[in-house]
mmCIF file of the N, C-alpha and C atoms, coordinates in Angstrom:
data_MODEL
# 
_entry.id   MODEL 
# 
loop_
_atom_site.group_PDB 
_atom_site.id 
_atom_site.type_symbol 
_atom_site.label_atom_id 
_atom_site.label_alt_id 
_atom_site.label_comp_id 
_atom_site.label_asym_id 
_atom_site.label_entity_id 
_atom_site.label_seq_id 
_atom_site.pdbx_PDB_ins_code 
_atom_site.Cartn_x 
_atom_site.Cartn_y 
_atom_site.Cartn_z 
_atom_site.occupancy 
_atom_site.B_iso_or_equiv 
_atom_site.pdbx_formal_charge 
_atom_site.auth_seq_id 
_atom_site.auth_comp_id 
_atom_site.auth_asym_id 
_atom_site.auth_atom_id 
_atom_site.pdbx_PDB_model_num 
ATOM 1   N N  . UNK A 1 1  ? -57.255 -78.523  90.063 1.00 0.00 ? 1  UNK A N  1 
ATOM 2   C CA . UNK A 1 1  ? -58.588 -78.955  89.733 1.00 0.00 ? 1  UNK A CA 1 
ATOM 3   C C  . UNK A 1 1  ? -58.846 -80.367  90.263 1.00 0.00 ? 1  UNK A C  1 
ATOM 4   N N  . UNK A 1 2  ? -58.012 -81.553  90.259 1.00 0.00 ? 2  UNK A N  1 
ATOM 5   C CA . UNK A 1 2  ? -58.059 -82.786  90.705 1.00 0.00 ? 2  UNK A CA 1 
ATOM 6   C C  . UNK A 1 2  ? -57.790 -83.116  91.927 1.00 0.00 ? 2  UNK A C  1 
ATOM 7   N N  . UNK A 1 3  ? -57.914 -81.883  92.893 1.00 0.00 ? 3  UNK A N  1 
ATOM 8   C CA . UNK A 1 3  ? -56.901 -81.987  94.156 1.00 0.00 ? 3  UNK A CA 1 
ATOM 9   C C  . UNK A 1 3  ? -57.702 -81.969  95.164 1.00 0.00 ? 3  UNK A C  1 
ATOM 10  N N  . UNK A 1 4  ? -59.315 -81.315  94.487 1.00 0.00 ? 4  UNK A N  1 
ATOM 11  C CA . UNK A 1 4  ? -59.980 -81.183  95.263 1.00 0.00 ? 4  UNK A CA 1 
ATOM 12  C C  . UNK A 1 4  ? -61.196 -82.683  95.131 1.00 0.00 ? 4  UNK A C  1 
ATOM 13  N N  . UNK A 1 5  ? -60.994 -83.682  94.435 1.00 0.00 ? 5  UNK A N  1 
ATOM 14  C CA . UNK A 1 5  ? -61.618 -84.559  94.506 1.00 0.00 ? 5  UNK A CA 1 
ATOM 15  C C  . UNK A 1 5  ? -61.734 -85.314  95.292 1.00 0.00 ? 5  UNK A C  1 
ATOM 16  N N  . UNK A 1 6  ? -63.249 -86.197  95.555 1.00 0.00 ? 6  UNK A N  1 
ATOM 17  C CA . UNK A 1 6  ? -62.686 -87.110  96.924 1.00 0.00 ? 6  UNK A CA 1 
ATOM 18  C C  . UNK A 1 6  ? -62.911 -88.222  96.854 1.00 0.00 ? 6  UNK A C  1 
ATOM 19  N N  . UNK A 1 7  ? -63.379 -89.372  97.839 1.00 0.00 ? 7  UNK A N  1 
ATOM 20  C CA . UNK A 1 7  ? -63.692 -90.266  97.318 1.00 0.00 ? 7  UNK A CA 1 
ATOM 21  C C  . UNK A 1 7  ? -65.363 -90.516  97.303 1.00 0.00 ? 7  UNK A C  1 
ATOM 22  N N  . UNK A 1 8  ? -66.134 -89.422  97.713 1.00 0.00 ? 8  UNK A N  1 
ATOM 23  C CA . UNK A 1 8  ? -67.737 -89.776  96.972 1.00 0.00 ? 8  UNK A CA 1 
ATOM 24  C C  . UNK A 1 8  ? -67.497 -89.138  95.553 1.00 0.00 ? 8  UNK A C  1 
ATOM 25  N N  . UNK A 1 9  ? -66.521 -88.495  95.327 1.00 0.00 ? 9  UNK A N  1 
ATOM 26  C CA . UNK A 1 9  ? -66.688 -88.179  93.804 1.00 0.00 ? 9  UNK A CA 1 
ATOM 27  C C  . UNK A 1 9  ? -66.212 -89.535  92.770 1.00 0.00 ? 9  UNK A C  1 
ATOM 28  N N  . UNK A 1 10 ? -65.207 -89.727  93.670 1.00 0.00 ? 10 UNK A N  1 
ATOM 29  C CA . UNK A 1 10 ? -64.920 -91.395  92.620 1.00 0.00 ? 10 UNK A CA 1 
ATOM 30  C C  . UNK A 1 10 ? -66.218 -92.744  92.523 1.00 0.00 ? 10 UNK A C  1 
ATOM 31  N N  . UNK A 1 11 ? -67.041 -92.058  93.969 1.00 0.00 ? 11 UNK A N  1 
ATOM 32  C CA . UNK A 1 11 ? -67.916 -93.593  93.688 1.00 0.00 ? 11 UNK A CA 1 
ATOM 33  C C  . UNK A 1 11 ? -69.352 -92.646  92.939 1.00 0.00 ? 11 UNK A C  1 
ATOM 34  N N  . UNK A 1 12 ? -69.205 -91.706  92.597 1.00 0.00 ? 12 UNK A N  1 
ATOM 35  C CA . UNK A 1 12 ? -70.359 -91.149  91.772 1.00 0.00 ? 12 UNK A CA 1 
ATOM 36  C C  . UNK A 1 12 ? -69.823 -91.738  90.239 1.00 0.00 ? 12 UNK A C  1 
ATOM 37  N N  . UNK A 1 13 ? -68.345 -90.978  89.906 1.00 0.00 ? 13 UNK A N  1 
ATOM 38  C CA . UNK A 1 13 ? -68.333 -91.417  88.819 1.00 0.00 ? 13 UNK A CA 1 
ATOM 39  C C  . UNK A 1 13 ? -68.299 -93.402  88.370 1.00 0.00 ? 13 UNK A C  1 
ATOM 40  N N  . UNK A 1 14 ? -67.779 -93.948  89.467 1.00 0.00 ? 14 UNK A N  1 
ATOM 41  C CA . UNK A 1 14 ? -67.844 -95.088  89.045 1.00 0.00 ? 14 UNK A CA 1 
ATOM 42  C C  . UNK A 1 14 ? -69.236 -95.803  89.205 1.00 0.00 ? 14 UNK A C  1 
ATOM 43  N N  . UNK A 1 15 ? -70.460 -95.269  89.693 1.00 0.00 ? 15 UNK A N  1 
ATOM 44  C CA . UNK A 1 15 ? -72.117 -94.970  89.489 1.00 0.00 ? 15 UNK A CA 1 
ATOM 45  C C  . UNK A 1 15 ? -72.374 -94.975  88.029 1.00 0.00 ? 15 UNK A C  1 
ATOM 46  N N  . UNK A 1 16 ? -71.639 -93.809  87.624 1.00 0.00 ? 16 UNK A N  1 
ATOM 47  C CA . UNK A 1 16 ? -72.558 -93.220  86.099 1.00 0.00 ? 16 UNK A CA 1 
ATOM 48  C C  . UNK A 1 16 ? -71.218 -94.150  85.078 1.00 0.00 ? 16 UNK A C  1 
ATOM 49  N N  . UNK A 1 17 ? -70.408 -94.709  85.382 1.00 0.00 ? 17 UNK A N  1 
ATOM 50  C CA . UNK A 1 17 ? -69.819 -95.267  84.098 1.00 0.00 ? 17 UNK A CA 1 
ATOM 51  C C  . UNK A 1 17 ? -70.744 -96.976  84.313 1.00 0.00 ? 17 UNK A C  1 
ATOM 52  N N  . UNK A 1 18 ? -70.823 -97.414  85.218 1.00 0.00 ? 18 UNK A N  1 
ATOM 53  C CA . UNK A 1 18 ? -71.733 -98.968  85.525 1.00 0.00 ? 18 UNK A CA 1 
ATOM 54  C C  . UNK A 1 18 ? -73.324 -98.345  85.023 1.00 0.00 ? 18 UNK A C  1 
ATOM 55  N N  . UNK A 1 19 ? -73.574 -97.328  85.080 1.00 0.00 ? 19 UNK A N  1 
ATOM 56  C CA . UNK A 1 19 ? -74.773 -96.810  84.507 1.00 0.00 ? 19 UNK A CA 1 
ATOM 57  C C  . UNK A 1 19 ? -74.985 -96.408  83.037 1.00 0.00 ? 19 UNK A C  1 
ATOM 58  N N  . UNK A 1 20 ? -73.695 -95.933  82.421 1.00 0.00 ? 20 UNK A N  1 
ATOM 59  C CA . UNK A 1 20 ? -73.668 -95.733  80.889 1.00 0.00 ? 20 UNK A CA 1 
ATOM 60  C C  . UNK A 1 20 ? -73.239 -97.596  80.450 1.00 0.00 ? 20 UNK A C  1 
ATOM 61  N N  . UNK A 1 21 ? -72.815 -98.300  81.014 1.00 0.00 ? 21 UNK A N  1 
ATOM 62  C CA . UNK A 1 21 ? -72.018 -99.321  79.945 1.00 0.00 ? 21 UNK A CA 1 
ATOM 63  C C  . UNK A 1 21 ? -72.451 -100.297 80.629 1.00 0.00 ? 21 UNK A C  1 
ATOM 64  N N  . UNK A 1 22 ? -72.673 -100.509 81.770 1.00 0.00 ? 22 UNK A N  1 
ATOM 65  C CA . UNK A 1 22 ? -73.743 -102.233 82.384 1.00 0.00 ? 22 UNK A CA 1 
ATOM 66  C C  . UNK A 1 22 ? -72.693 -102.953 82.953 1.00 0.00 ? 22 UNK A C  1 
ATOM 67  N N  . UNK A 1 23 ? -73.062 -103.555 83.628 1.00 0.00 ? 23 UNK A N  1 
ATOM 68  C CA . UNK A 1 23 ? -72.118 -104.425 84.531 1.00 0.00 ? 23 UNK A CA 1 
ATOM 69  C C  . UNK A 1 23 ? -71.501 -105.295 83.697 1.00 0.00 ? 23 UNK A C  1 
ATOM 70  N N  . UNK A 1 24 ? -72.607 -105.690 83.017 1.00 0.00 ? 24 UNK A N  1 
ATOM 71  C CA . UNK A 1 24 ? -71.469 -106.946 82.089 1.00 0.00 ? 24 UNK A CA 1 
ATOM 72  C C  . UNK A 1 24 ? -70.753 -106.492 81.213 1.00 0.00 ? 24 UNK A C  1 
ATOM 73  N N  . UNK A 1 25 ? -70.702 -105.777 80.428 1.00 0.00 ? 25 UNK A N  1 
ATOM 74  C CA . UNK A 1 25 ? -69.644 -104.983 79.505 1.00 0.00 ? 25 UNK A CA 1 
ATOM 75  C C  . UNK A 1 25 ? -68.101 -104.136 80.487 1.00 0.00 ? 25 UNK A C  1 
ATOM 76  N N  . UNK A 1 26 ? -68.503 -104.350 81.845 1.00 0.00 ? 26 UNK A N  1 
ATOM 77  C CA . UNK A 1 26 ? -67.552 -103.493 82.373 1.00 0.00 ? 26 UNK A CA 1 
ATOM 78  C C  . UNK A 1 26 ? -65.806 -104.201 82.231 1.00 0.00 ? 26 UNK A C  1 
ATOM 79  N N  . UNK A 1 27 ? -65.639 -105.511 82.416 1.00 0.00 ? 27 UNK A N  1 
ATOM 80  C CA . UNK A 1 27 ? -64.349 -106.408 82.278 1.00 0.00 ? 27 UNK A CA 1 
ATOM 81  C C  . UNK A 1 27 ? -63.793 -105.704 80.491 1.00 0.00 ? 27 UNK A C  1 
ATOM 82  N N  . UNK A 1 28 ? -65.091 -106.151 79.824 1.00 0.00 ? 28 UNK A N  1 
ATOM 83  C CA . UNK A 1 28 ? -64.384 -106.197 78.487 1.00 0.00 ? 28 UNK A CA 1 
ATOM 84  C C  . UNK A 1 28 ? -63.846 -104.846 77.954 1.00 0.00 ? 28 UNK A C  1 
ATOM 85  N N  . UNK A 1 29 ? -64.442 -103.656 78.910 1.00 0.00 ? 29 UNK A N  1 
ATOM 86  C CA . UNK A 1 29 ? -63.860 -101.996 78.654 1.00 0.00 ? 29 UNK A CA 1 
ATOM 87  C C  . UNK A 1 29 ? -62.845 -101.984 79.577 1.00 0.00 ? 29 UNK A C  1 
ATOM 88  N N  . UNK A 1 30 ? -61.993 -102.599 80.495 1.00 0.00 ? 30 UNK A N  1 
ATOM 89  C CA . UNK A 1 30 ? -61.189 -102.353 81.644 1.00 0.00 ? 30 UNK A CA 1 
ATOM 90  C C  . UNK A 1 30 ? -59.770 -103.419 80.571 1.00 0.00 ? 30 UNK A C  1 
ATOM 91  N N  . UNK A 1 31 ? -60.406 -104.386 80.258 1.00 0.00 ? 31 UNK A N  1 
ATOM 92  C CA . UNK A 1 31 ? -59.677 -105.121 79.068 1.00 0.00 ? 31 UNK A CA 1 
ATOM 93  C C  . UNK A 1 31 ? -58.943 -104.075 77.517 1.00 0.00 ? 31 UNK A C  1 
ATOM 94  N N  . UNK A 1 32 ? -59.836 -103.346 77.396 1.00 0.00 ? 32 UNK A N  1 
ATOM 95  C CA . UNK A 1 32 ? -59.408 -102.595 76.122 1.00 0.00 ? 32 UNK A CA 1 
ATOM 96  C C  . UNK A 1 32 ? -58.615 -101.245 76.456 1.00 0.00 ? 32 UNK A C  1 
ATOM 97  N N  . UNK A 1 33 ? -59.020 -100.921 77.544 1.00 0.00 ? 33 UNK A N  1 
ATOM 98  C CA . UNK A 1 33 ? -58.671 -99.580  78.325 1.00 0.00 ? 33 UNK A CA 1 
ATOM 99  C C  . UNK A 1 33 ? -57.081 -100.232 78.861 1.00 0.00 ? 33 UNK A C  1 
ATOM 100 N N  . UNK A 1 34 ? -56.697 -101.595 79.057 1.00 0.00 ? 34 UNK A N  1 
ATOM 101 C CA . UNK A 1 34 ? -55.230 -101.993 79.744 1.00 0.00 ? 34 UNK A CA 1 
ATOM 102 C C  . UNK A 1 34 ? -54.564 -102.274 78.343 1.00 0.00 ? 34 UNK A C  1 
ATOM 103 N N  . UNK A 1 35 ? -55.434 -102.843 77.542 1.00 0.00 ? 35 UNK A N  1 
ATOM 104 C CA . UNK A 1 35 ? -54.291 -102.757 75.968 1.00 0.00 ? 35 UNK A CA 1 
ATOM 105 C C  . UNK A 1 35 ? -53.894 -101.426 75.153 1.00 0.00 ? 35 UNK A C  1 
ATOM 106 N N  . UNK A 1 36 ? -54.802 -100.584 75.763 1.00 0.00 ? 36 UNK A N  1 
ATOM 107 C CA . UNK A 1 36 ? -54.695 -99.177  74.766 1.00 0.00 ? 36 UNK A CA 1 
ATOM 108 C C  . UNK A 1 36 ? -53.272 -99.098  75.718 1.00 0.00 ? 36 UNK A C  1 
ATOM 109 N N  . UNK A 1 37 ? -53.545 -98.697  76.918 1.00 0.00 ? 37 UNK A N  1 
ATOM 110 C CA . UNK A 1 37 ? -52.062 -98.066  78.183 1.00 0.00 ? 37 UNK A CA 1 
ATOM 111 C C  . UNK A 1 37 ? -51.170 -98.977  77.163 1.00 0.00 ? 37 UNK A C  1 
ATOM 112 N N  . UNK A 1 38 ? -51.309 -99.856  77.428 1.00 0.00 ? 38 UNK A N  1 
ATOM 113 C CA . UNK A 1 38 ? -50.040 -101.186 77.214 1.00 0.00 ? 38 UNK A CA 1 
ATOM 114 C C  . UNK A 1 38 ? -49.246 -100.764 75.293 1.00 0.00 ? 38 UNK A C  1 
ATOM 115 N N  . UNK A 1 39 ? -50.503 -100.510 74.755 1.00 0.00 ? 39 UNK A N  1 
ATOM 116 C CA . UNK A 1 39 ? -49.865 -99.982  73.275 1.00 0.00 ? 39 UNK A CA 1 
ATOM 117 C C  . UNK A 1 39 ? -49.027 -98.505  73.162 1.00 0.00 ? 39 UNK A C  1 
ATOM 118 N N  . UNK A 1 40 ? -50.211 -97.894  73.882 1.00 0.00 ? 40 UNK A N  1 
ATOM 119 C CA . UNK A 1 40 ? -49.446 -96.417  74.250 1.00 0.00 ? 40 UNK A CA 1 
ATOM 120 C C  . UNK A 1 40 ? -48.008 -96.071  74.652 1.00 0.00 ? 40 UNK A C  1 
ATOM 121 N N  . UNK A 1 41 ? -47.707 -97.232  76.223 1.00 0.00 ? 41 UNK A N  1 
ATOM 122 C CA . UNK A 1 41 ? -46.623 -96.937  76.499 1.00 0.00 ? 41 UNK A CA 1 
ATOM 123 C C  . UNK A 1 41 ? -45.102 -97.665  75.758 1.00 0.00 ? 41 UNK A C  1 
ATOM 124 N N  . UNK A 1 42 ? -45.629 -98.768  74.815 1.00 0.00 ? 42 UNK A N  1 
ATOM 125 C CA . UNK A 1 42 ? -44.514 -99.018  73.880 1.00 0.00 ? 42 UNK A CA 1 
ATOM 126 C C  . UNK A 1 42 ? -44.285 -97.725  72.797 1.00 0.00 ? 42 UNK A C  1 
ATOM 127 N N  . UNK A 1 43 ? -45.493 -97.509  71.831 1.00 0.00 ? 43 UNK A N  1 
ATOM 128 C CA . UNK A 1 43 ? -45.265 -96.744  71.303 1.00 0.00 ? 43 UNK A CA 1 
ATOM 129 C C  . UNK A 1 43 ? -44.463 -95.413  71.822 1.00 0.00 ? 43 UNK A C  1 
ATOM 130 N N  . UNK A 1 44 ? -44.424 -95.273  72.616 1.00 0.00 ? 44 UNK A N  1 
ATOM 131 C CA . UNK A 1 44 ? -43.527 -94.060  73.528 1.00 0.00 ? 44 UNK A CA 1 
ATOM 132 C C  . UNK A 1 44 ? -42.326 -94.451  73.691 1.00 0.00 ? 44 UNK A C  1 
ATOM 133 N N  . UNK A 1 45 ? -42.249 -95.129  74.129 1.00 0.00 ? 45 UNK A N  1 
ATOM 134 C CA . UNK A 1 45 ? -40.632 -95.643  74.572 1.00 0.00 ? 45 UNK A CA 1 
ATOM 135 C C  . UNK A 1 45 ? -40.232 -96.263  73.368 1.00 0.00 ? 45 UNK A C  1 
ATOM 136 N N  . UNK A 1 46 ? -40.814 -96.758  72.102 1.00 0.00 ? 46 UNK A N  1 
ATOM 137 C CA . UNK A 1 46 ? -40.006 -97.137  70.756 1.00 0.00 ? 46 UNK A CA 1 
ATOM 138 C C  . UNK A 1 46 ? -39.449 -95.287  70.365 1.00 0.00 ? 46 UNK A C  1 
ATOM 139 N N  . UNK A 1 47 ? -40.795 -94.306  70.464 1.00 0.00 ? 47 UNK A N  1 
ATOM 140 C CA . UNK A 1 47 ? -40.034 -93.169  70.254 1.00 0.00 ? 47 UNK A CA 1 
ATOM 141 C C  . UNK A 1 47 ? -38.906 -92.124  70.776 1.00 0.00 ? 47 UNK A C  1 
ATOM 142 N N  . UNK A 1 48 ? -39.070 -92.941  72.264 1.00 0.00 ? 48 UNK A N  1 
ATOM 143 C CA . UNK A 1 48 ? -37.661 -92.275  72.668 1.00 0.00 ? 48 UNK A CA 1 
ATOM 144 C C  . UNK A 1 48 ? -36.528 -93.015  72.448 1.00 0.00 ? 48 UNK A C  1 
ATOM 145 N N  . UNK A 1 49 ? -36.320 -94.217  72.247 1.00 0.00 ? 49 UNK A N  1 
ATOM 146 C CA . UNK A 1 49 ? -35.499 -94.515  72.130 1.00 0.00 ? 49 UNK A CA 1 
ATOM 147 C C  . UNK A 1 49 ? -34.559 -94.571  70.344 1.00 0.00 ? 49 UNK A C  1 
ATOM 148 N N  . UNK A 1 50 ? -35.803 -93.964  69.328 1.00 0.00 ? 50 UNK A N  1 
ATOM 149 C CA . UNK A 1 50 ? -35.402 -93.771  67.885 1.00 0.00 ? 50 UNK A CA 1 
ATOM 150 C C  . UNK A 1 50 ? -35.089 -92.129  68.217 1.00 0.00 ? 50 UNK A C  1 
ATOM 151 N N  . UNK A 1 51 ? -35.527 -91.203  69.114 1.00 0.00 ? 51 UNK A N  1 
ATOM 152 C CA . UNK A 1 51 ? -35.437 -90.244  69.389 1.00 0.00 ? 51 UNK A CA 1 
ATOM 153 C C  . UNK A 1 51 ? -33.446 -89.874  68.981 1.00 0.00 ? 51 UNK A C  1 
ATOM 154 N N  . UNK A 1 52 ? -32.846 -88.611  68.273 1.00 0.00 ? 52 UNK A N  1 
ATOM 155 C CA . UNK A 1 52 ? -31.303 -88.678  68.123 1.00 0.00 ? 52 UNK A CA 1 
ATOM 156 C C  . UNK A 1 52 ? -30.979 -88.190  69.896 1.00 0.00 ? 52 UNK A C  1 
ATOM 157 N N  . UNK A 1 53 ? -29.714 -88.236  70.764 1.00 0.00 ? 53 UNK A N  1 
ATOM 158 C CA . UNK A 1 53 ? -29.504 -88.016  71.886 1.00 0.00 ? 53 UNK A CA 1 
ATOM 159 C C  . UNK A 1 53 ? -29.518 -86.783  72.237 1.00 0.00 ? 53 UNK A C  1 
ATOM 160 N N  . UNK A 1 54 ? -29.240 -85.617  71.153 1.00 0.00 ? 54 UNK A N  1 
ATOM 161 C CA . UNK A 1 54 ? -29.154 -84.102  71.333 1.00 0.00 ? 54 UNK A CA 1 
ATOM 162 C C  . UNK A 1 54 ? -30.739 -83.644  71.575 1.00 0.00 ? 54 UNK A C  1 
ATOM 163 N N  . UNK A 1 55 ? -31.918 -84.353  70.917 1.00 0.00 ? 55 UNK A N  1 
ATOM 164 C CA . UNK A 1 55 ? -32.896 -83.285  70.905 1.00 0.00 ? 55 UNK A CA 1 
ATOM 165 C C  . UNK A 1 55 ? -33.525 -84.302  72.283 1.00 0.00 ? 55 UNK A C  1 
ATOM 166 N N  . UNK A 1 56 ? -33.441 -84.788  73.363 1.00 0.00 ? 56 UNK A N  1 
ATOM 167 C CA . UNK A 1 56 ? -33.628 -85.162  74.559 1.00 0.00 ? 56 UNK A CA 1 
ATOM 168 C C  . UNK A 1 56 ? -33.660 -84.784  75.296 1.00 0.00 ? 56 UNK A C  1 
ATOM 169 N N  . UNK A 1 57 ? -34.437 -83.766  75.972 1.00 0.00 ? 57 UNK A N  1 
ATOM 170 C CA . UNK A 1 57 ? -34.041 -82.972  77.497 1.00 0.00 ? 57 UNK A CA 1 
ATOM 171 C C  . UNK A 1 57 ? -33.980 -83.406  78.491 1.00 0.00 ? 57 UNK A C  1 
# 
């Protein structure tokens, strides 16, 4: 499904997200959107690593 995307599809969607949220709000959602990743990927790796070694594939 994503394979067939191109790059006028990326500058459409990056059209309609500067069109839903405004230029100036765009830093402070690219800001919250890098702390969510940044929380996400600790929380992951605190759980693999409390994870026991047997149930690990």
């Amino acid at each position: 499904m994503l394979a067939n995307l191109t790059g006028r599809h990326g500058i459409a969607v990056l059209a309609i997200i500067v069109l839903v949220f405004g230029a100036s709000k765009l830093p402070a959602l690219a800001k919250s959107v890098g702390q969510s990743m940044r929380i996400l990927r600790t929380e992951v790796r605190d759980l693999d690593v409390d994870a026991p070694a047997d149930s690990r594939q």
